[in-house]
C-alpha positions as CSV (number, residue, x, y, z in Angstrom):
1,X,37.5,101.2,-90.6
2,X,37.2,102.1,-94.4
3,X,36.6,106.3,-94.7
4,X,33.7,105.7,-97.7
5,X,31.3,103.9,-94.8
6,X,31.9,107.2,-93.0
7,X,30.8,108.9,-95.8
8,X,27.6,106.5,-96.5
9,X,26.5,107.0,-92.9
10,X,27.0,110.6,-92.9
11,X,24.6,111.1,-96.4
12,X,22.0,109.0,-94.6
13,X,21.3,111.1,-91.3
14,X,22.0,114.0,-93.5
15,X,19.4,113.4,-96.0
16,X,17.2,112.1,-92.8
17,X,17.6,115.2,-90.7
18,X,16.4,116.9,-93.8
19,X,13.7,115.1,-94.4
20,X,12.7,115.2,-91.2
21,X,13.1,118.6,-90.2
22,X,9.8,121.4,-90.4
23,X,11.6,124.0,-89.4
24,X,12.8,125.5,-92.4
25,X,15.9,127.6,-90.8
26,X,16.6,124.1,-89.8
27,X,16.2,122.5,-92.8
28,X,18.2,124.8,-94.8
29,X,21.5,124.2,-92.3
30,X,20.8,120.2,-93.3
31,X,20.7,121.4,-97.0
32,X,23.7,123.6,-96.2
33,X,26.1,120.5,-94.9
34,X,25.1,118.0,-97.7
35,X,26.0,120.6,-100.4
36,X,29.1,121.1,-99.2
37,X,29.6,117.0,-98.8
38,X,28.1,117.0,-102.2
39,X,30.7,119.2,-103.6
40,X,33.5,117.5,-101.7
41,X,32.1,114.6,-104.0
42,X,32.1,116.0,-107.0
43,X,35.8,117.6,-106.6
44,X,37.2,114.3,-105.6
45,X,38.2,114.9,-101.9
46,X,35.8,112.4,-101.0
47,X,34.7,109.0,-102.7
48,X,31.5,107.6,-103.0
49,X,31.4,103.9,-102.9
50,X,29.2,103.2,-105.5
51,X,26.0,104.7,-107.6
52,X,24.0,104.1,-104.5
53,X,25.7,107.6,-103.4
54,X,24.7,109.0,-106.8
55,X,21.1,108.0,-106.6
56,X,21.3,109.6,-102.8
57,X,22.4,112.7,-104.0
58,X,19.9,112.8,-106.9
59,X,17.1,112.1,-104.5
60,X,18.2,114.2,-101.8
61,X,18.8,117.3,-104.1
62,X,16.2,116.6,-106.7
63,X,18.8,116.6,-109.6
């Protein structure tokens, strides 16, 4: 199994659990995890597959 589909899977419930969360405690410990994914990104110890992931992150952080 190729890592990067790990990766995709795990921005999509992320960004999903966020979305979908009213608490905001809640929300904020979502926000919390894909930050530090995000940052894993950008320091290149994880690889998105393509701009699809860029457009994620964009979306899912506003950016």
């Amino acid at each position: 199994m190729d890592g990067s589909f790990i990766v995709d899977d795990l921005l999509i419930v992320l960004r999903q659990l966020y979305l979908s969360e009213n608490d905001i405690e809640i929300k904020n410990v979502w926000l919390h995890y894909g930050m530090k994914l995000k940052k894993n990104i950008e320091a290149g110890k994880i690889f998105p597959l393509d701009e699809v992931d860029d457009k994620f992150m964009s979306e899912f952080f506003n950016t």
